[in-house]
Every structure is written in C-alpha cells, then in structure tokens.
C-alpha positions in Angstrom: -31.3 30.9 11.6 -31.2 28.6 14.6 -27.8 27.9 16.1 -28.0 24.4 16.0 -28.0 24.9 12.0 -25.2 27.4 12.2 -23.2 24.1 13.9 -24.2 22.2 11.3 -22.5 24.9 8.6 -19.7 25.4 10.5 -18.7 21.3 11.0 -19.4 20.9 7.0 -16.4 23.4 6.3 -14.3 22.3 8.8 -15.1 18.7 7.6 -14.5 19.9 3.9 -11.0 22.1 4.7 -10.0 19.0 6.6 -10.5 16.6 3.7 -8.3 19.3 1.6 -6.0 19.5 4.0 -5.2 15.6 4.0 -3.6 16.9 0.4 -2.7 20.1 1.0 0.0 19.8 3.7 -0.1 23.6 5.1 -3.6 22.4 6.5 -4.0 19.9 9.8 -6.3 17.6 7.7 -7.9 14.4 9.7 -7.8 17.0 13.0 -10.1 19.4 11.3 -12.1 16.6 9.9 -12.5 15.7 13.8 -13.4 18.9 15.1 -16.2 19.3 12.3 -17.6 15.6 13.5 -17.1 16.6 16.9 -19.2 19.5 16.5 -21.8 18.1 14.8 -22.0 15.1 17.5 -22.3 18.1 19.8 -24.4 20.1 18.1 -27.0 17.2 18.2 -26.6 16.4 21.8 -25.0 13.0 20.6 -28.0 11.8 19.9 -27.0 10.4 16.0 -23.3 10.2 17.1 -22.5 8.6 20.8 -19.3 8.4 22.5 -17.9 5.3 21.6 -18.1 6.5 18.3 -16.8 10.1 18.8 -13.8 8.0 20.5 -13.1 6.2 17.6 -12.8 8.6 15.3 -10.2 10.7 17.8 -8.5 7.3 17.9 -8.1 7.6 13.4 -7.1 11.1 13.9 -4.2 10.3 16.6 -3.3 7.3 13.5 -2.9 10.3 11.5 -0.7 12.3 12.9 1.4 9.0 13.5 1.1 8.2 9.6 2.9 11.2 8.7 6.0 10.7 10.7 6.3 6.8 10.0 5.5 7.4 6.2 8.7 9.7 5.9 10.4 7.5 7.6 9.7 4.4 6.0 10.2 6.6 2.7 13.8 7.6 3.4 15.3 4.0 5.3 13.6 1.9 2.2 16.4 3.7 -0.1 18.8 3.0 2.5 19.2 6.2 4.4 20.8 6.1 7.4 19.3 6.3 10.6 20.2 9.7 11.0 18.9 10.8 7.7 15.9 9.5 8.8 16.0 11.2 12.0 16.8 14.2 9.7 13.8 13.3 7.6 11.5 13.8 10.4 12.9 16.5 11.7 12.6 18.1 8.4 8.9 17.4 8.4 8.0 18.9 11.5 10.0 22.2 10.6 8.7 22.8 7.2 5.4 22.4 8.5 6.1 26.1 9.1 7.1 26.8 5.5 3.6 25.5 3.8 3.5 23.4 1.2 6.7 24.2 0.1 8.2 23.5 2.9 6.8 19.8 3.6 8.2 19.0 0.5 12.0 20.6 0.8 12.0 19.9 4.1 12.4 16.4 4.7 14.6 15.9 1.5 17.0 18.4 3.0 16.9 17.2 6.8 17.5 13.3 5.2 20.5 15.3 3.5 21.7 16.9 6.2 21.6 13.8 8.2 23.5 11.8 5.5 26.2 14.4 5.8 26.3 14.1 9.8 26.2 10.0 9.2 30.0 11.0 7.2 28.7 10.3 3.6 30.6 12.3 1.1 28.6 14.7 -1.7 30.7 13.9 -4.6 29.3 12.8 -7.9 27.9 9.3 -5.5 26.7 11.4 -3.0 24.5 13.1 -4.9 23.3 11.1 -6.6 22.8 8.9 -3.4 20.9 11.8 -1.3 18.8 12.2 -4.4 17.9 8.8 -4.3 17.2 9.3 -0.8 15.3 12.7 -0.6 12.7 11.0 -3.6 12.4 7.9 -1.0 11.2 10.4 1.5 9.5 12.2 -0.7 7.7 9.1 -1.9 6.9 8.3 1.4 5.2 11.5 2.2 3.0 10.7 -0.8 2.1 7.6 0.7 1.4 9.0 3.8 -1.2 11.3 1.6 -2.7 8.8 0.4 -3.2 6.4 3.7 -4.6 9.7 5.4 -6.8 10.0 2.3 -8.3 6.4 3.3 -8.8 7.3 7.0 -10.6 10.0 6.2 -12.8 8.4 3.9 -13.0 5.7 6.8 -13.8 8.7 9.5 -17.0 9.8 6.7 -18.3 6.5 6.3 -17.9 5.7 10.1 -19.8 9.2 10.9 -22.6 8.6 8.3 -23.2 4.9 9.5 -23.9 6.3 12.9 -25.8 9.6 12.1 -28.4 6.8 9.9 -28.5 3.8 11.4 
C-alpha cells in the first residue's frame, strides 16, 4: 500500500474518533477532526484543500474549545449562580477533563457548588435545592455546548467536502 493511502486511513479515524469525541467528552473532538483534515490536505499536497481553507477550519476548532468554556458558563449564571460558581463551573470543567466522562459531568456541578459555598450561600434545605438548580444549569449548558460542537463539526465536513469536490 502506498503511503499516501495509509494518510488517507489514518485522517478517516482521526476524523471519525473526533466526531465521537464532540459526544464523548474524555476525547478532544473538533481538534482531532482537525488533525485528520489536516492530514489529508497534506497528504494530497493541498491540492483539493488549500490554505485558506485549512485556516478556516483551525479557526472552527479554536470556536470549539471556546464553546465549551462559555457553554458552562452560560449554563450555570442563567440559573443565577454567582460569579464565583461560575468561575467554579469552569474550573470544574477543566479538572475533570482528567476524570473522563465522569468527571466532565461531576465536575462542573461540584466546582459551581463549591463556588456557591465560597460566594457565603448556605446548604440548608434552600441551599440545596438552589446548587441543584444550579449544577443542572451547568449541566444543561454542557449539553448545549455538545450539541453546538456537533454543528461545527458538521460545518468543518461539509466545508472539507466542498473544497476536496469543487
């Protein structure tokens, strides 16, 4: 097999993982979607897919990465968190990135706790039931996040196909 065709192969599964991982949070979706269109720009000399075009596309990945910060944050201060539960919400985000899937999920609900507690809110029988409100918020917010990453990457496919065919 030629090597150009073993590029080919290997930007189809990083393309593929990359589309899981806009779901799958243990994976760094739109990125690997990137590197697989990167490589298969470079694997065909950038003949089908020029510059400008290979510039767009790292400009939608850099949204990305900005979608899943402002997503948990928009999450968390639309159910009224305080600023520093959504500090605490971001945080979270970025340390249970570490932790898998399990870990994006618990850990922007407990840094958007955490930071109610710091902001002086109370956890009696209000409190709780306020940083639940707020922990869904976030959590509802990273599921919007999902689902605008889902679009750019559909955006990133389409954009990639227009230029390999036109």
């Amino acid at each position: 097999m030629e090597a150009q065709s073993i590029y080919y192969a290997l930007a189809i599964v990083l393309v593929l993982i990359g589309i899981a991982g806009t779901i799958l949070p243990a994976l760094p979706g739109l990125p690997l979607v990137f590197a697989g269109m990167l490589l298969a720009a470079w694997a065909g000399d950038f003949q089908q897919i020029g510059l400008p075009t290979v510039v767009l596309l790292g400009i939608l990945t850099a949204i990305s990465l900005l979608i899943d910060f402002w997503a948990t944050a928009m999450g968390a201060k639309r159910v009224g968190a305080s600023r520093k539960a959504v500090i605490g919400a971001i945080a979270g985000t970025v340390v249970g990135i570490f932790f898998g899937p399990i870990g994006l999920f618990v850990g922007p609900f407990g840094g958007a706790v955490l930071g109610e507690l710091l902001h002086g809110r109370r956890l009696d029988a209000g409190g709780i039931g306020n940083a639940t409100r707020i922990g869904l918020g976030t959590w509802l917010g990273i599921v919007f996040g999902v689902a605008l990453k889902l679009m750019l990457a559909l955006a990133m496919l389409g954009l990639f196909a227009w230029s390999w065919w036109r």
